[in-house]
C-alpha positions in Angstrom: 78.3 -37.5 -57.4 75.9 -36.2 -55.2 72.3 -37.9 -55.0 69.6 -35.9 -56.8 67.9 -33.4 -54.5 70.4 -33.0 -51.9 73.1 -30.7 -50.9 76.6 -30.8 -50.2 76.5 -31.0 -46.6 78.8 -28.8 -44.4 81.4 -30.8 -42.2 80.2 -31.8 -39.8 76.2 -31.0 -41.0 73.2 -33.0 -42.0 72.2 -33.4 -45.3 69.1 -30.8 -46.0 66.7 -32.6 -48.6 64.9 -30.5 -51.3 61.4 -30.3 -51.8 58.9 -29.6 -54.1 57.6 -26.0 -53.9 54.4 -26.6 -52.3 55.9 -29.0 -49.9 58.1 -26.7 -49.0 55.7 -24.1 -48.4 53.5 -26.2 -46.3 56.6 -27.3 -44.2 56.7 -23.4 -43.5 53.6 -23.0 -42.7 54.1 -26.0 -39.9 56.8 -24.5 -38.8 55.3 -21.3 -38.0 52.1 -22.6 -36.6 54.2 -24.1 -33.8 56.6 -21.6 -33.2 54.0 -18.5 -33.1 51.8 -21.1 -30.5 54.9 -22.0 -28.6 56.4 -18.3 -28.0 54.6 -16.0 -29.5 54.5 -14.2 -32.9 57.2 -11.2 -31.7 59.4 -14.0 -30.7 58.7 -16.2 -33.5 61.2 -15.3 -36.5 61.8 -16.1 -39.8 65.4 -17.1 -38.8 63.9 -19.3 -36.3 60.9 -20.3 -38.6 63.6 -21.4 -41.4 65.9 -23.0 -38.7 63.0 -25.3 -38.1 62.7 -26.1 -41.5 66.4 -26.5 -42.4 65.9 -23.8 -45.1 67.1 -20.3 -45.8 65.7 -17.1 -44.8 66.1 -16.2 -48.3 64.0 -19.3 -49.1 60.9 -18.4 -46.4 60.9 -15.1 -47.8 60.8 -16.0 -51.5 57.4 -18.1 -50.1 56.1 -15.5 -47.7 56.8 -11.9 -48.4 55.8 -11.2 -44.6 54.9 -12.3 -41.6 51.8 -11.2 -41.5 51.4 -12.7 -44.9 52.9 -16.1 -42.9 50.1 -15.8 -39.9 47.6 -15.3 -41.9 48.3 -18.3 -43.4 49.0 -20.7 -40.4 45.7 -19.4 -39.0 43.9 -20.3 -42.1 45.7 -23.6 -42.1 44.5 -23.7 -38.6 41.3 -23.4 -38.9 40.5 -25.2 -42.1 42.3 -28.2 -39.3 40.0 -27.6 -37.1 36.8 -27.3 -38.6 37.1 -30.2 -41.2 38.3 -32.1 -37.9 34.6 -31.2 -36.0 32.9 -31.5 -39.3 33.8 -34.9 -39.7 33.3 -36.1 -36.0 30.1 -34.3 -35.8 28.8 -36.1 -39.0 28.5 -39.1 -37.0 25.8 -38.0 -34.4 22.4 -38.6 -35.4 21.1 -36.2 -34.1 21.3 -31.9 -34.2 21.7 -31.6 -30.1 24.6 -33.8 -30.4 26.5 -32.8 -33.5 26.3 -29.3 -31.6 27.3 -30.9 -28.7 30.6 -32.2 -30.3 31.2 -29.2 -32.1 31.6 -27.1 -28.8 33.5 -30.0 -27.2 36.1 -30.8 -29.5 36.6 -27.2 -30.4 37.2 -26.0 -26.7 41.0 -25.7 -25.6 41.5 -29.2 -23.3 44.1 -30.5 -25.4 47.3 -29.7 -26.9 46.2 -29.4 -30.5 43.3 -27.3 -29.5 45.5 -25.1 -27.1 47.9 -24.4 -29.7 45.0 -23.4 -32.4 43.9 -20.8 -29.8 46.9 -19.6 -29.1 47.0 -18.6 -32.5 44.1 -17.2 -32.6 44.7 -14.7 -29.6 48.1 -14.0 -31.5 46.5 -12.8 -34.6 43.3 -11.0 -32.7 46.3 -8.9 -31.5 47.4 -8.4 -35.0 44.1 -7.6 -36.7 43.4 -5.0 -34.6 46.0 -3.1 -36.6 45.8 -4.7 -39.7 43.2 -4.3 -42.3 44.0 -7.6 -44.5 44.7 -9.6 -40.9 41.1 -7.8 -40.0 39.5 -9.0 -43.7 41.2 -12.9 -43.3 39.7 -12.8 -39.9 36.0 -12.1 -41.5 36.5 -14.8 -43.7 37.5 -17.4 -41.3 34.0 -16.5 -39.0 31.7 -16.9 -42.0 33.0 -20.3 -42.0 33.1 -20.9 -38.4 29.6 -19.2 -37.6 28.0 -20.9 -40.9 28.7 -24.7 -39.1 26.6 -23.5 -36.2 24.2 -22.0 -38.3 23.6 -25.4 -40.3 23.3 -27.5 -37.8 21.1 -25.1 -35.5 18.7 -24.9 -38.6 18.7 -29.1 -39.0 17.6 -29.0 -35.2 14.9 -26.6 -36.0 13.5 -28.6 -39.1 14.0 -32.2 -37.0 12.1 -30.2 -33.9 14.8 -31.1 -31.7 15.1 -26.7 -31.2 12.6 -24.4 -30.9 11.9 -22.1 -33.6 15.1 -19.2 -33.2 16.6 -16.4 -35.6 19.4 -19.0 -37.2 22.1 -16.3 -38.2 21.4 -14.8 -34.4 21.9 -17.3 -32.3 25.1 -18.6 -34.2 26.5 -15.0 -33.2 25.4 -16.0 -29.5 27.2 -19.1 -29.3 30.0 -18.0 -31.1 30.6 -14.7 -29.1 29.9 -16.7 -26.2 32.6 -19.3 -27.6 34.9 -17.0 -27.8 34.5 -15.4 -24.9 34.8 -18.0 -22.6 37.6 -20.1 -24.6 40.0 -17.4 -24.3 39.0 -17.1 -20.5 39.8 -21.3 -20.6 43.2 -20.8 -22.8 44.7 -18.0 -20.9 43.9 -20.1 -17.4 41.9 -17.6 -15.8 40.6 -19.8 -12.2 37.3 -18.8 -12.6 36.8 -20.5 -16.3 38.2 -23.9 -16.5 37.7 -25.7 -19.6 35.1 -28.1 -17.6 33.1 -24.8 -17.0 33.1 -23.6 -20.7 31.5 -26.5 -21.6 29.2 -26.4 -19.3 27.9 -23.0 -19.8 27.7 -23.7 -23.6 25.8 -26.9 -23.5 23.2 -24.6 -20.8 23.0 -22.1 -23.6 22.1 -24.7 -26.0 19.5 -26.0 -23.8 17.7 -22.5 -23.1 18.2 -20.7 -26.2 17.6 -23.4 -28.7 15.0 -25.3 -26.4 17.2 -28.5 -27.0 14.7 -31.2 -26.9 16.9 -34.0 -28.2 13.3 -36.6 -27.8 11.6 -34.4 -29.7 13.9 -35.1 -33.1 13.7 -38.6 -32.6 10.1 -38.6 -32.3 9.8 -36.8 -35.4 12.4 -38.6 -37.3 10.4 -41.8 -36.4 6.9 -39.8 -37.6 8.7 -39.5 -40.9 9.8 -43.2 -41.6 6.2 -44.8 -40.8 
């Protein structure tokens, strides 16, 4: 008799171990992540998706109608990585200037977990030119993104650590600026290195928010006497 939740392997074959659904489905969503990061979403098939997994095609699909539906999911997943990842080690600054600081630094691509995530994202840019829903889960995922910089660009206003700015504008600055110059860092382009991104972002920060990181602690200590 065959132990619960495993197959009859093939000769020769190694045993394939059911899952729960939602296991399952976030095994897929793994899969996919690396695959569409590694080669590209043309390349990256369900076949070869479900190979990774050791499940059926028949068994992606029945999870995944599409793989659109499929990328729109391993960006979400993705993201949601990424940003409760910068959340949590921007919490620990004490200060606005440098929870911004961290949240440019660990977001820009200068290691292989961040490469891959933005790799993704120029895979499903690509896609959401075309695709209305893609275009829709794209909004979505910049609410989120733009709304981190937004909260902690008003907590550097109220602290005095920045000057007084339009909030919701200068979160699209950094953002657009982000974006431009992470893809120009991602792709390789010799004129942008990673090094350079950062640097150009923290100048930003320093001229457009008048980053006066003395100024919040002088204030914070005003408000503890």
């Amino acid at each position: 008799m065959r132990a619960p939740g495993v197959r009859k392997a093939e000769p020769g074959a190694t045993p394939r171990r059911r899952h729960p659904p939602e296991v399952r489905r976030a095994l897929i969503i793994e899969a996919a992540k690396e695959l569409i990061a590694e080669q590209g979403l043309a390349r990256a098939t369900a076949r070869e998706i479900a190979a990774r997994c050791e499940i059926s095609t028949g068994t992606l699909t029945h999870h995944f109608s599409s793989m659109d539906e499929l990328l729109v999911e391993a960006l979400r997943s993705a993201s949601k990585e990424v940003t409760d990842h910068n959340l949590a080690s921007s919490s620990h600054e004490p200060t606005a200037a440098g929870k911004l600081r961290v949240l440019i630094d660990t977001a820009l691509p200068d290691n292989a977990q961040a490469l891959r995530n933005w790799r993704l994202w120029l895979e499903y840019w690509a896609r959401a030119v075309h695709e209305p829903d893609l275009a829709a889960a794209h909004s979505e995922r910049y609410r989120e993104w733009r709304g981190s910089f937004e909260r902690v660009i008003h907590e550097g206003i109220e602290s005095g650590e920045f000057g007084r700015v339009d909030v919701a504008s200068a979160a699209r600055e950094i953002v657009a600026l982000f974006d431009g110059l992470g893809i120009e860092a991602a792709i390789g382009d010799e004129a942008i290195s990673v090094a350079e991104a950062r640097r150009i972002l923290h100048g930003w920060v320093q001229v457009r928010l008048g980053a006066d990181v003395g100024a919040g602690r002088r204030r914070s200590r005003k408000r503890t006497r």
